[in-house]
N, C-alpha and C positions, 0 to 999 in steps of 0.2 A: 484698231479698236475704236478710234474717233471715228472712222466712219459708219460705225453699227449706231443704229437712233435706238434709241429707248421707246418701246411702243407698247402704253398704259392701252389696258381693255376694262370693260366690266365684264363683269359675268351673268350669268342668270339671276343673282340675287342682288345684284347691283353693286358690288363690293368691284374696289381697283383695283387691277391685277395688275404686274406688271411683266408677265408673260400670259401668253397669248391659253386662252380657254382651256384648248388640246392640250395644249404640254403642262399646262397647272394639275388638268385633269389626270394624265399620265402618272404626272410626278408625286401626286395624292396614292393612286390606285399601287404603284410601283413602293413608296412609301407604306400603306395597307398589309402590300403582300410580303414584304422585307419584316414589317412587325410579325403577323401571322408564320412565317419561315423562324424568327426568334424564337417565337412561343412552342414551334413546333421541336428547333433545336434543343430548346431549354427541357422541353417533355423527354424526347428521349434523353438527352443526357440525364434526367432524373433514371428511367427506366433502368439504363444503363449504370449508376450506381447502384440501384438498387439489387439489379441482379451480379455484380460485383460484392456487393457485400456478402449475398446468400451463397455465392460460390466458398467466400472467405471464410463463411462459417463451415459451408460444407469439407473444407479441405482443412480446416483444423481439426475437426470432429475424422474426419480420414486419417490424420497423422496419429491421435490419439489412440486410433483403435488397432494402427499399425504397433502405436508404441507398446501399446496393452497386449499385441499381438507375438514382438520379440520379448517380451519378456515371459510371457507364458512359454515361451517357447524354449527361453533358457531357461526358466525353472523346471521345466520336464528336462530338459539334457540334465540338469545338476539331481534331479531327482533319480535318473536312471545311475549316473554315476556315483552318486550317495549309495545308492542300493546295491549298488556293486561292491563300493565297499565294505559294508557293513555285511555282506556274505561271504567276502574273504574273511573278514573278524570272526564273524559267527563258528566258521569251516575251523579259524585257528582254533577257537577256544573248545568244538570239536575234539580238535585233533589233540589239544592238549589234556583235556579229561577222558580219552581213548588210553593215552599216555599213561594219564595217574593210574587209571582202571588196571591196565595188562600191568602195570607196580604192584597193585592192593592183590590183582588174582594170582601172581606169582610169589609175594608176599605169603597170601592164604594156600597154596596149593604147600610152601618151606613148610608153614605152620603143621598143615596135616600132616605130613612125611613124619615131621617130628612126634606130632601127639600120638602117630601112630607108631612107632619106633620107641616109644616111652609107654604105651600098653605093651607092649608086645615083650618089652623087657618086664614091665609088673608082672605080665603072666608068668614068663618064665621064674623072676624072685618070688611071686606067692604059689608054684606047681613045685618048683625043686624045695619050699620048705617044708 
């Protein structure tokens, strides 16, 4: 390293450099293009949140209508099985007023035997008197 001389230049605008024209000029331009490459990094990586956050909306807005989607979906199953229940109910309370009914119509058929069995004796008490 002591043997490297330190070799001061001007430049074109008369200013001291103390590397040589070329490689000041390089290292300016290399310098330029390193900034220009930031600004370029820095653009997309904006682009690139931004289309990360529209994805994040898009996929919650996805989830939600999944969600809205099972649950529609188990309310029609509990809806089908609700209505199944309630037609075994309906069938019972059917079957139980079928029930009362053949009671009241064998009820009413005892009733007539009788009324008719209680004329048919008045006939005979008001013909034999």
């Amino acid at each position: 390293m002591a043997d490297e001389k330190v070799k001061i230049s001007f430049d074109g605008e008369y200013k001291v450099r103390v590397l040589e024209s070329a490689k000041f000029k390089k290292g300016q331009d290399l310098t330029n293009e390193c900034a220009a490459f930031v600004d370029k990094i820095s653009t997309f990586s904006e682009k690139v949140n931004s289309l990360v956050d529209v994805l994040e909306l898009h996929a919650a807005r996805i989830d939600a209508q999944k969600l809205r989607a099972i649950g529609l979906r188990m309310a029609s199953e509990n809806e089908s099985e609700q209505r199944s229940r309630q037609q075994r109910a309906l069938q019972a309370v059917v079957a139980e007023k079928r029930a009362e009914l053949d009671k009241y119509n064998a009820q009413y058929q005892s009733l007539e035997r009788i009324e008719s069995e209680q004329r048919a004796t008045l006939e005979k008490l008001t013909n034999s008197s």
